[in-house]
C-alpha positions as CSV (number, residue, x, y, z in Angstrom):
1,X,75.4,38.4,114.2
2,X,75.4,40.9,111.4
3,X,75.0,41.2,107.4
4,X,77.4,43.5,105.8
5,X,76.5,44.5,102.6
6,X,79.1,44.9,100.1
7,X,78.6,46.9,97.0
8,X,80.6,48.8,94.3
9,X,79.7,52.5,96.4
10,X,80.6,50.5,100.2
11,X,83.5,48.5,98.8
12,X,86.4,50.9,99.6
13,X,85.2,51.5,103.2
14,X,85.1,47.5,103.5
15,X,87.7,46.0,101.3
16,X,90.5,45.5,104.5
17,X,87.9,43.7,106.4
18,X,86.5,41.6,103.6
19,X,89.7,40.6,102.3
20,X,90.5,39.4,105.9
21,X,87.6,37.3,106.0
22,X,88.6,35.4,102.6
23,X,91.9,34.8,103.8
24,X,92.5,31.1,104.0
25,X,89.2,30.0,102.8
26,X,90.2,27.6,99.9
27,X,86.6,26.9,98.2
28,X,86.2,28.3,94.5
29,X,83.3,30.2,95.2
30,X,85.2,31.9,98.1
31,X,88.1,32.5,96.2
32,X,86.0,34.3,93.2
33,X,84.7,36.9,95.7
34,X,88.0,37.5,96.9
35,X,89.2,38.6,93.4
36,X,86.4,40.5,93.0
37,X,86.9,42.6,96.3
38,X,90.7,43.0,95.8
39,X,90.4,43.7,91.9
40,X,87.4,46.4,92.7
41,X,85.5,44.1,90.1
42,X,82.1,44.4,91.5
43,X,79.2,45.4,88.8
44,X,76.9,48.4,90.1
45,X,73.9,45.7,90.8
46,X,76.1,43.6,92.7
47,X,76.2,42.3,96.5
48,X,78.3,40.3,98.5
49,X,77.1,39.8,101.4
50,X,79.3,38.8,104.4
51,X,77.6,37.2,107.8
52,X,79.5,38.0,110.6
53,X,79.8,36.3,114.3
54,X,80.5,39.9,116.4
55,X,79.9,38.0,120.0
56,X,83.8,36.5,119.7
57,X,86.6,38.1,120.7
58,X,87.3,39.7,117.3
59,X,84.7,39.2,114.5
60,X,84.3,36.5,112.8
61,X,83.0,34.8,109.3
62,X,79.8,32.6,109.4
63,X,79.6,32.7,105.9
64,X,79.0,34.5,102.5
65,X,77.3,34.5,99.5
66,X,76.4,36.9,96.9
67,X,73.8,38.7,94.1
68,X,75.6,38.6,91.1
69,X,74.7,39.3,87.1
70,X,76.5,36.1,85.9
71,X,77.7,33.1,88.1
72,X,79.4,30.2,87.1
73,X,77.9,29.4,83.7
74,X,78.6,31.8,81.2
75,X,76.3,33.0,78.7
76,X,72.4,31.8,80.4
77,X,71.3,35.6,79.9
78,X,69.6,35.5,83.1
79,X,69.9,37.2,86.2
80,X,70.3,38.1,89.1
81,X,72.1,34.7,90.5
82,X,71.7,33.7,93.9
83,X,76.2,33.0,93.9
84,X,78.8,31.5,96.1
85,X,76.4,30.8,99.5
86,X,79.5,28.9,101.8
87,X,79.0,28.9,105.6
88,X,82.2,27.8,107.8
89,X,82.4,24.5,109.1
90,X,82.1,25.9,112.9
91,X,78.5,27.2,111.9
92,X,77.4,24.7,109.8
93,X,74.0,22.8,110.4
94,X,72.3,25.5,111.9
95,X,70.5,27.1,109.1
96,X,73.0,30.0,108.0
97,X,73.1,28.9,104.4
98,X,69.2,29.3,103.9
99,X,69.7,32.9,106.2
100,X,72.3,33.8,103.5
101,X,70.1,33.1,100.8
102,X,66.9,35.0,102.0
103,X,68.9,37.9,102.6
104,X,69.9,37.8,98.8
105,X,66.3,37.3,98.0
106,X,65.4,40.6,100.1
107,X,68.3,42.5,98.4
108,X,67.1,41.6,95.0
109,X,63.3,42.6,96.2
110,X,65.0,45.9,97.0
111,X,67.0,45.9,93.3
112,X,63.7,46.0,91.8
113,X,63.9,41.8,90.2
114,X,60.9,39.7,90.0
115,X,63.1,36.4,89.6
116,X,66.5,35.1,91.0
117,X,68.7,32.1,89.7
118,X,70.9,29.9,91.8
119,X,73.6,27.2,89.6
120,X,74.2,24.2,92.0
121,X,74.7,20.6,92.4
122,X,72.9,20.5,95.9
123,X,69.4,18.6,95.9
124,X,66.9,19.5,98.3
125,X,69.1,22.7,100.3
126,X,67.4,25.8,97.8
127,X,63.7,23.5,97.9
128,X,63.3,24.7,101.2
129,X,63.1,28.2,99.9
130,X,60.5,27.5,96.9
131,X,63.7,27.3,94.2
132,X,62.5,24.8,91.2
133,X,64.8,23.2,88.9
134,X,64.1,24.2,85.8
135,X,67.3,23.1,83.6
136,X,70.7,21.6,83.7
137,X,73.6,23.4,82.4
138,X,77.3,23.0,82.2
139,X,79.9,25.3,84.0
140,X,82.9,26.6,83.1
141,X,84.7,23.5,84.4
142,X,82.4,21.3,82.3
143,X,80.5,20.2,85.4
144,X,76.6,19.4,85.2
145,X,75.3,21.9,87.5
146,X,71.6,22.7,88.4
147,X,69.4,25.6,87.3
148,X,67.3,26.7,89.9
149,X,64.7,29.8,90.1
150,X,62.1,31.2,92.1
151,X,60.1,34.2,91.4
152,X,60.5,37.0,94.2
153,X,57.7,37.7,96.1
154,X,56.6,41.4,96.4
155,X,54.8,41.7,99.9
156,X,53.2,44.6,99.4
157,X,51.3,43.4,96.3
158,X,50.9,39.8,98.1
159,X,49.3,41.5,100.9
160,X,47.3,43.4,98.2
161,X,46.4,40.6,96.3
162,X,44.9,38.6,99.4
163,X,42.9,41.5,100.3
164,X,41.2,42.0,97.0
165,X,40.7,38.2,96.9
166,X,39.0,38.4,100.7
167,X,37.2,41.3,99.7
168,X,35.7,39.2,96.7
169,X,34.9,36.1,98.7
């Protein structure tokens, strides 16, 4: 099992592969990251990130998601989103999703943001990473959708933090 990274500087070295993996996956969110690979439409900040099954014959999708400056409510003014997490039936159950999503997190450590979004109707799946829902908003279908956010945590200055607080008590 593997992340690839996808970004606007890797996206020509990747886009055969990437597109293959798309390719007969009929969910929204999978088709939007398609069109984004094919049309070259990613913005400088933004990931998708592929999870890939190498111990099969030929490699294979476990699932996707991306960092992305807008998702699919328009107009929030917030970012980075947490977009378009889909794991594959054949994997589900087992955890990928959340794997998907921490990866993201890390990514968006690395960017430099102290806060990510994620827009959903899921209830409980984001909670297990510390995501609170702190609005309800309407996407571009007109759907009620769920705001979520959770601040990033900096380890460096966590582990800081904790031993300025031990040194004190």
């Amino acid at each position: 099992m593997r992340f690839l990274d996808i970004t606007i500087e890797t996206l020509s070295q990747h886009q055969n592969f990437a597109s293959k993996q798309f390719e007969g996956l009929d969910w929204g969110g999978s088709q939007m990251l398609a069109q984004k690979i094919n049309k070259q439409n990613l913005l400088a900040s933004e990931h998708i990130l592929l999870l890939i099954d190498d111990n099969t014959s030929r490699p294979q999708l476990i699932g996707h998601g991306a960092l992305l400056q807008e998702d699919i409510v328009k107009g929030l003014n917030l970012s980075p989103f947490i977009a378009a997490i889909y794991v594959h039936p054949d994997y589900r159950g087992q955890g990928y999703s959340l794997k998907i999503t921490d990866h993201l997190m890390t990514i968006a450590h690395l960017e430099g943001y102290n806060r990510a979004y994620i827009v959903t109707k899921h209830k409980g799946l984001y909670e297990k990473l510390a995501f609170k829902q702190i609005d309800l908003v309407t996407n571009i279908k007109g759907e009620t959708m769920r705001l979520l956010t959770r601040s990033i945590i900096h380890l460096e200055d966590d582990k800081s933090d904790n031993e300025v607080n031990s040194a004190k008590d």
